[in-house]
N, CA, C and O atoms as CSV, one atom per row, in Angstrom:
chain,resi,resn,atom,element,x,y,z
A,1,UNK,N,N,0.824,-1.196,0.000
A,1,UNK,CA,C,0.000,0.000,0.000
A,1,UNK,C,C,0.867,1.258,0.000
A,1,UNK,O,O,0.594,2.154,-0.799
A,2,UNK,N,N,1.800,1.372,0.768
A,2,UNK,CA,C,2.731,2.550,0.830
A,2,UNK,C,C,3.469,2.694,-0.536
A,2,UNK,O,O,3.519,3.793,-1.087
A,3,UNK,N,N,4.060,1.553,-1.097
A,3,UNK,CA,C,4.564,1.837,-2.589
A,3,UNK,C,C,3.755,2.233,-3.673
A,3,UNK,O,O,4.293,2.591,-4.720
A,4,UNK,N,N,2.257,2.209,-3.525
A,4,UNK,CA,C,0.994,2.845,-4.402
A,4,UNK,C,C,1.158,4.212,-4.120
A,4,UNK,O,O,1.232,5.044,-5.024
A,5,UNK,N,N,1.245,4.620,-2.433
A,5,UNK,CA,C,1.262,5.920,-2.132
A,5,UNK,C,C,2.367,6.796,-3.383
A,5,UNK,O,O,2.158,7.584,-4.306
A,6,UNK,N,N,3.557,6.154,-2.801
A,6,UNK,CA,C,4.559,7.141,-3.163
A,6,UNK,C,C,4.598,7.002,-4.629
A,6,UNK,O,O,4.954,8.018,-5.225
A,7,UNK,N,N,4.273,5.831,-5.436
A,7,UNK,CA,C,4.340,5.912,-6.684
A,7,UNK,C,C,2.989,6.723,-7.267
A,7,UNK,O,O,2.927,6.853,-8.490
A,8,UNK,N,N,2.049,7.200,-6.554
A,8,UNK,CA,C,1.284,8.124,-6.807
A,8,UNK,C,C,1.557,9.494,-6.878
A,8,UNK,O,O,1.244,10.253,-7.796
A,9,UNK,N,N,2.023,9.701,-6.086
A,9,UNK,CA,C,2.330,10.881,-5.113
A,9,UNK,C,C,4.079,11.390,-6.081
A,9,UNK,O,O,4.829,12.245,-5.609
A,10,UNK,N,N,4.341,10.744,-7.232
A,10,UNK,CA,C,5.946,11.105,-7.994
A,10,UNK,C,C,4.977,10.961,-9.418
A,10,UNK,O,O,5.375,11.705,-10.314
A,11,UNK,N,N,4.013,10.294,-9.700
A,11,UNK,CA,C,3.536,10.098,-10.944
A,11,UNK,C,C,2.507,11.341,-11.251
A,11,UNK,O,O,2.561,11.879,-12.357
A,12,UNK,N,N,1.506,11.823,-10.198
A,12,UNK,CA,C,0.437,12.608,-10.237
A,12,UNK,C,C,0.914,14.491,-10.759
A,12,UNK,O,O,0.313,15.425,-11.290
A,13,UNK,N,N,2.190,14.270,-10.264
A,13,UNK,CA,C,3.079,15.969,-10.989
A,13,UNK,C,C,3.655,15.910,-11.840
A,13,UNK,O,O,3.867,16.988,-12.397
A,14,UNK,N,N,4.205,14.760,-12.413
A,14,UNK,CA,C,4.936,14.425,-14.047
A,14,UNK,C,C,4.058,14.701,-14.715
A,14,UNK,O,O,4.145,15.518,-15.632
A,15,UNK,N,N,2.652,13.864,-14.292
A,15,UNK,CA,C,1.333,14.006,-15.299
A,15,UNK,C,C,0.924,15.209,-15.733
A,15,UNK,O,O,0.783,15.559,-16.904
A,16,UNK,N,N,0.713,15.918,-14.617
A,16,UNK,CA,C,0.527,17.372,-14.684
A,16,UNK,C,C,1.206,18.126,-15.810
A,16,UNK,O,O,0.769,18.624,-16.848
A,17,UNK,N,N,2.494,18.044,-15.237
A,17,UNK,CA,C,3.199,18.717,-16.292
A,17,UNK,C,C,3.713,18.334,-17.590
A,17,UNK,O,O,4.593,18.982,-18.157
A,18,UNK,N,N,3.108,17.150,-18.134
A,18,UNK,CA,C,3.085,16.676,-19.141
A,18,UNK,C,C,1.768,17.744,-19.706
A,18,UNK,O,O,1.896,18.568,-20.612
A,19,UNK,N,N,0.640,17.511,-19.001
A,19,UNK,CA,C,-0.647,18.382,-19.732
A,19,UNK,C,C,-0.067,19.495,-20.026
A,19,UNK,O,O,-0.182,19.965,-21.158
A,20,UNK,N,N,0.715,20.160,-18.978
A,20,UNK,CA,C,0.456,21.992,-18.907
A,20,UNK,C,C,1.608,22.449,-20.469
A,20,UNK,O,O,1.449,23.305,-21.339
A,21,UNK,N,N,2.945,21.223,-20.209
A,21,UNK,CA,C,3.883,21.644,-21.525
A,21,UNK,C,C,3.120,21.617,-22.317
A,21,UNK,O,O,3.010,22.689,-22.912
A,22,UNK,N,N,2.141,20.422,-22.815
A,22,UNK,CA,C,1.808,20.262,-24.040
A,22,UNK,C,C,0.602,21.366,-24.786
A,22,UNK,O,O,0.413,21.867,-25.894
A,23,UNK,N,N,0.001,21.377,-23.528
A,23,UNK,CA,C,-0.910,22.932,-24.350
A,23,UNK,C,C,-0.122,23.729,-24.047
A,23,UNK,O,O,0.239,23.978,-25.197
A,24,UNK,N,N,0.666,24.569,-23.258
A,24,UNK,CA,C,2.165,25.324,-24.164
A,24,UNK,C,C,2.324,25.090,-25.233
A,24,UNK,O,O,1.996,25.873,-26.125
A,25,UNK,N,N,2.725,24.251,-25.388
A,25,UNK,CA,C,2.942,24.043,-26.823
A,25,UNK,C,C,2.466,24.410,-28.018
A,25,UNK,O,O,2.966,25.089,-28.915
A,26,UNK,N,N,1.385,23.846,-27.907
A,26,UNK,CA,C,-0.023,23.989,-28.368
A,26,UNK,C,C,-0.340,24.988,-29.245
A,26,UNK,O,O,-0.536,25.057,-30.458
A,27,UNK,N,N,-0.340,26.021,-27.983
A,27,UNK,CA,C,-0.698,27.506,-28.039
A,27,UNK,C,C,0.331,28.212,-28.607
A,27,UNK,O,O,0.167,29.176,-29.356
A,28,UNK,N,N,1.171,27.851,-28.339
A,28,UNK,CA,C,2.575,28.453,-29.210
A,28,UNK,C,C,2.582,28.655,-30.463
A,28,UNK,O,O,2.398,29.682,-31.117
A,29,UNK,N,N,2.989,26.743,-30.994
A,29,UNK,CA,C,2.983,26.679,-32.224
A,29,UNK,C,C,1.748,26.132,-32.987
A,29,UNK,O,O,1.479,25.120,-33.634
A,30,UNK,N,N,1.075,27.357,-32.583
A,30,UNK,CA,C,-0.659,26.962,-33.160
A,30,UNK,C,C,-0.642,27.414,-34.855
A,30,UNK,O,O,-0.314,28.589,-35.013
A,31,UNK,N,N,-0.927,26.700,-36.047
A,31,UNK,CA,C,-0.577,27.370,-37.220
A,31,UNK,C,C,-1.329,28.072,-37.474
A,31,UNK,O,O,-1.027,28.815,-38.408
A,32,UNK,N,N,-2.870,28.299,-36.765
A,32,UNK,CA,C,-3.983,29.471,-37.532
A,32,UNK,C,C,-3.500,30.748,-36.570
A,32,UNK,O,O,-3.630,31.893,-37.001
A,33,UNK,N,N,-3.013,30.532,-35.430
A,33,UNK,CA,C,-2.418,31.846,-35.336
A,33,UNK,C,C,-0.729,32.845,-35.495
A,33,UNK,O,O,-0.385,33.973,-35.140
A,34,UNK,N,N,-0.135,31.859,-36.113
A,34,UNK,CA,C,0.901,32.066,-36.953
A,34,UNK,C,C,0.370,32.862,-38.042
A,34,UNK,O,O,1.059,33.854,-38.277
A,35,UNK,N,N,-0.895,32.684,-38.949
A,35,UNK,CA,C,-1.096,32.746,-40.214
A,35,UNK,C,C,-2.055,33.966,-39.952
A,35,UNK,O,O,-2.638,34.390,-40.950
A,36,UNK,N,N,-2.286,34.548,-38.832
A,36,UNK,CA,C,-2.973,35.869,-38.999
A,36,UNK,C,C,-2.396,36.483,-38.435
A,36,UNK,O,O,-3.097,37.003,-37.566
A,37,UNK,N,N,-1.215,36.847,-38.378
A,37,UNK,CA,C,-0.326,37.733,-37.445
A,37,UNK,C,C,-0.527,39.159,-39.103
A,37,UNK,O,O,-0.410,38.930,-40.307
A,38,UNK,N,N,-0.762,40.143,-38.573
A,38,UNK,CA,C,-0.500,41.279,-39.691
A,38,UNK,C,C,1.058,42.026,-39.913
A,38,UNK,O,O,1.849,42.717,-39.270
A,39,UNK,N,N,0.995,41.717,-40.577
A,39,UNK,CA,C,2.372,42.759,-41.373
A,39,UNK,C,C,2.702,43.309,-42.312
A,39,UNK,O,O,3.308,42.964,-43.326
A,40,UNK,N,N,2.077,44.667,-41.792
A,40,UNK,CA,C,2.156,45.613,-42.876
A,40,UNK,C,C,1.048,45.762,-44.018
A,40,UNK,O,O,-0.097,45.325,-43.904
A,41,UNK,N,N,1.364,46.191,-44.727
A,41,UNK,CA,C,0.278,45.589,-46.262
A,41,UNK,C,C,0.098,44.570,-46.548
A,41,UNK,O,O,-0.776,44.467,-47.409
A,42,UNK,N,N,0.479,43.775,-46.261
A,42,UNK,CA,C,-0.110,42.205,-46.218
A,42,UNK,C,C,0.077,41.382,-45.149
A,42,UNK,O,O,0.945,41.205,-44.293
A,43,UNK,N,N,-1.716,40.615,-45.645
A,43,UNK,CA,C,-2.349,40.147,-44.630
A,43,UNK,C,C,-2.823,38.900,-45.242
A,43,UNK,O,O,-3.329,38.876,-46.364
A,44,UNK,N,N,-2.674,37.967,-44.577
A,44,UNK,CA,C,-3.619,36.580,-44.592
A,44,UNK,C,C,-5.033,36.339,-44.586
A,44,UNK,O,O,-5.595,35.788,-43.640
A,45,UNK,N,N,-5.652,36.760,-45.673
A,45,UNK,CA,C,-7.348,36.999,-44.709
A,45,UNK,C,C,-7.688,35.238,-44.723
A,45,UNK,O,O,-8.012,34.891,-43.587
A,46,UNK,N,N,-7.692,33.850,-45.904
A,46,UNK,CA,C,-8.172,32.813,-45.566
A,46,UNK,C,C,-7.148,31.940,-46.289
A,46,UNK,O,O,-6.518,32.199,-47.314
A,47,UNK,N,N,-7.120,30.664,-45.395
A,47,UNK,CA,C,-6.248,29.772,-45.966
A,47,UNK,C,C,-7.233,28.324,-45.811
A,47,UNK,O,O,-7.721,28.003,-44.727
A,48,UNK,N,N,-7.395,27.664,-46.857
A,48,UNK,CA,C,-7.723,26.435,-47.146
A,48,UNK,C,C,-7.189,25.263,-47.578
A,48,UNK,O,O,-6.847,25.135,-48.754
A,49,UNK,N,N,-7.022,24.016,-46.440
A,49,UNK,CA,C,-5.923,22.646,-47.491
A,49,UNK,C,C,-6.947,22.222,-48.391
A,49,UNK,O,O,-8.016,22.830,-48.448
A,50,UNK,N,N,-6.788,21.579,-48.846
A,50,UNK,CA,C,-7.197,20.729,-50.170
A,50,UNK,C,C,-6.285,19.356,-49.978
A,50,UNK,O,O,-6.985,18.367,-50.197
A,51,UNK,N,N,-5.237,19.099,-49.711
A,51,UNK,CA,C,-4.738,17.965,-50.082
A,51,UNK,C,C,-4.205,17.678,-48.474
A,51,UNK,O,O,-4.794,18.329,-47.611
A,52,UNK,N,N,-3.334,16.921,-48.112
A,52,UNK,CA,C,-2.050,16.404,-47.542
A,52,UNK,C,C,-0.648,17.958,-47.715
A,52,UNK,O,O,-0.027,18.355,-46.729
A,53,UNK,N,N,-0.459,18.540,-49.093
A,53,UNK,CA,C,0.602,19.363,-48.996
A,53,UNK,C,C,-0.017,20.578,-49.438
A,53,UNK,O,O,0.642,21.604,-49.266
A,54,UNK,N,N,-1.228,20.683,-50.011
A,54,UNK,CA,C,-1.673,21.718,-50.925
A,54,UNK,C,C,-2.842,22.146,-50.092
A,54,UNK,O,O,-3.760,21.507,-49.576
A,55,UNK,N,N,-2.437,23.827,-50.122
A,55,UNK,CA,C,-3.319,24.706,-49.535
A,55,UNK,C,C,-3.795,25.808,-50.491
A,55,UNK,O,O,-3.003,26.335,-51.272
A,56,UNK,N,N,-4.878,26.098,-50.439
A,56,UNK,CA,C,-5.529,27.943,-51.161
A,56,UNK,C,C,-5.194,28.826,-50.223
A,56,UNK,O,O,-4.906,28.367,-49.117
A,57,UNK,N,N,-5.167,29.692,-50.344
A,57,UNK,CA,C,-4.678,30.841,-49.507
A,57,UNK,C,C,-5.166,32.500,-49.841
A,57,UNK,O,O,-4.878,32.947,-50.951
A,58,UNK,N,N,-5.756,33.204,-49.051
A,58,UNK,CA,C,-6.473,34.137,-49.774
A,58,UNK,C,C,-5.450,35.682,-49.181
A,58,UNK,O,O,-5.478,35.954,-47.981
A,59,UNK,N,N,-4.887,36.277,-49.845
A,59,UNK,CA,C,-4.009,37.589,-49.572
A,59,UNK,C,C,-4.489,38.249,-49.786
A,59,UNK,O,O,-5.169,38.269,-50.812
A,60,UNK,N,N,-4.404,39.538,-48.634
A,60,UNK,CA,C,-5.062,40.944,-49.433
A,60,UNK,C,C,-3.289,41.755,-49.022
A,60,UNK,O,O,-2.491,41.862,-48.090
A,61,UNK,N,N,-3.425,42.043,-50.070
A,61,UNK,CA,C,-2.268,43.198,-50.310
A,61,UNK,C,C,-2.210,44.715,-51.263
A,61,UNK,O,O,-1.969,44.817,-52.466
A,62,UNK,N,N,-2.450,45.574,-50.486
A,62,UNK,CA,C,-2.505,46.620,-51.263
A,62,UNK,C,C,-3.767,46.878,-51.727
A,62,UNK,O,O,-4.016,47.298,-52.858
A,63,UNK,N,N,-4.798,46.563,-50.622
A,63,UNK,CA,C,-6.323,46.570,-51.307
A,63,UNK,C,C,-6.408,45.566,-52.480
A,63,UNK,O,O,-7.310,45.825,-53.276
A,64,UNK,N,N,-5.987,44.950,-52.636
A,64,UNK,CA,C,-6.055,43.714,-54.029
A,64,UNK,C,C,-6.323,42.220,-52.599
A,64,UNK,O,O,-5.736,42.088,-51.525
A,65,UNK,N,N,-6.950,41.724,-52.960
A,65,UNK,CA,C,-7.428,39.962,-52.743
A,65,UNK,C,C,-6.700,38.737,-53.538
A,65,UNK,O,O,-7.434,38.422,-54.475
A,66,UNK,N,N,-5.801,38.122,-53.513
A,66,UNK,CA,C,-5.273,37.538,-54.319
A,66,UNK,C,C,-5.257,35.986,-54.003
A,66,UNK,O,O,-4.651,35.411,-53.099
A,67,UNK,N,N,-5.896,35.573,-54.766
A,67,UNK,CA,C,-5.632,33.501,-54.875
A,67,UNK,C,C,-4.679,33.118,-54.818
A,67,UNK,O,O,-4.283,33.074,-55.983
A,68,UNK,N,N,-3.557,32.581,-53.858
A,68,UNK,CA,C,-2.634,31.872,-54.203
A,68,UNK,C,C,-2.438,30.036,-54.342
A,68,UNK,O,O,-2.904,29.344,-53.437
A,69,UNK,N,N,-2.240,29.852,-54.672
A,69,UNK,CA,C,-1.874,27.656,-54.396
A,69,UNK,C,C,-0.854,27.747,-53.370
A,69,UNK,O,O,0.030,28.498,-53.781
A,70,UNK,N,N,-0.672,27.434,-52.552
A,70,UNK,CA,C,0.982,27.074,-51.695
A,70,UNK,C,C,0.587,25.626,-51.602
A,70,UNK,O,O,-0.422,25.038,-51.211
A,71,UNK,N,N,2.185,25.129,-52.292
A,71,UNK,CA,C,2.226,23.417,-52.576
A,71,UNK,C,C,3.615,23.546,-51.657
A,71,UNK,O,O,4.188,24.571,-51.287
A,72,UNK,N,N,3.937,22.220,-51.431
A,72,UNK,CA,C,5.484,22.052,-51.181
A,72,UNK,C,C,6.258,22.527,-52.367
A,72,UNK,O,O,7.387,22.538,-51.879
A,73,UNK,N,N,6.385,22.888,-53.484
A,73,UNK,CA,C,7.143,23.082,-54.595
A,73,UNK,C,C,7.278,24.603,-54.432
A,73,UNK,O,O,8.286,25.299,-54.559
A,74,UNK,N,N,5.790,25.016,-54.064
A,74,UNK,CA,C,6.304,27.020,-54.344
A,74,UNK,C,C,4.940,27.338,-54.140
A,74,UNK,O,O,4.115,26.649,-53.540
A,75,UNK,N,N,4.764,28.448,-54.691
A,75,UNK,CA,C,3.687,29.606,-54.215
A,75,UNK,C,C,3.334,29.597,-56.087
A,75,UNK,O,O,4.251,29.631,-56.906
A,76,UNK,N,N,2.037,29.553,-56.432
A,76,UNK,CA,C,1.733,30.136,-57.474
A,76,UNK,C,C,0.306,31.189,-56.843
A,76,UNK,O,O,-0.428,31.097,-55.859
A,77,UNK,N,N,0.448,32.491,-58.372
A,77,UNK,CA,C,-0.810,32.941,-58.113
A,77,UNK,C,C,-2.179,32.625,-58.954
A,77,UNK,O,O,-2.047,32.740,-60.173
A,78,UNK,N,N,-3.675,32.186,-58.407
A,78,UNK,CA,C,-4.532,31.900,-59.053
A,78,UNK,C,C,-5.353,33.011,-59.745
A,78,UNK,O,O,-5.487,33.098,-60.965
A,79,UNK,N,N,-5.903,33.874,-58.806
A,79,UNK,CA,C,-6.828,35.042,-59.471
A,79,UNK,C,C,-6.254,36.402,-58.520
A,79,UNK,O,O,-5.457,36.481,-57.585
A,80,UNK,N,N,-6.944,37.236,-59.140
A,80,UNK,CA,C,-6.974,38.320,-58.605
A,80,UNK,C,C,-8.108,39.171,-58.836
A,80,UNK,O,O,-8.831,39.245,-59.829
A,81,UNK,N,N,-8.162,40.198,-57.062
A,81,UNK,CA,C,-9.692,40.686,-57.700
A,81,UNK,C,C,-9.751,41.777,-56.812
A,81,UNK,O,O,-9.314,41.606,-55.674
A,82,UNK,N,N,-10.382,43.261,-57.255
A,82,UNK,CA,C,-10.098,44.106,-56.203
A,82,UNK,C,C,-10.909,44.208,-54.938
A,82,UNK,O,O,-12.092,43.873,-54.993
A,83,UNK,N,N,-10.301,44.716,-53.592
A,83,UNK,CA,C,-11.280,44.458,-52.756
A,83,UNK,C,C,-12.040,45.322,-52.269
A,83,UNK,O,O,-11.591,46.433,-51.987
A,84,UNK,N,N,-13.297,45.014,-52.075
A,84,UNK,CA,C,-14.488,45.673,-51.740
A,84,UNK,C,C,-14.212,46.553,-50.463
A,84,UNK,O,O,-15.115,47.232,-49.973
């Protein structure tokens, strides 16, 4: 009974701080709020995956709205359109 104690009583604060790092973490390296941080004239307004590597991505820069693809290979642009 006493070795339940103490192996409780060394396991019950590891645990803990297993939870508390990991949402640290979490919250840290969260990618939707990486992806709306503003800077400057451009801004992230929406990003959408589609695949495993392939995302849409919606930019406004300079009052312009712009479609991009971001693949693992590169950045292409799809449309463009001015914004309202």
């Amino acid at each position: 009974m006493t070795f339940y104690i103490v192996k409780l009583l060394i396991m019950l604060p590891l645990i803990g701080l297993l939870i508390y790092g990991s949402l640290w973490l979490y919250r840290k390296y969260q990618p939707q709020s990486m992806m709306r941080a503003k800077t400057g004239s451009l801004n992230i307004v929406e990003v959408h995956p589609i695949g495993v590597n392939n995302k849409l991505a919606v930019v406004s820069f300079e009052g312009r709205k712009i479609l991009l693809s971001v693949t693992r290979n590169g950045v292409a642009k799809i449309d463009a359109q001015n914004a309202d």
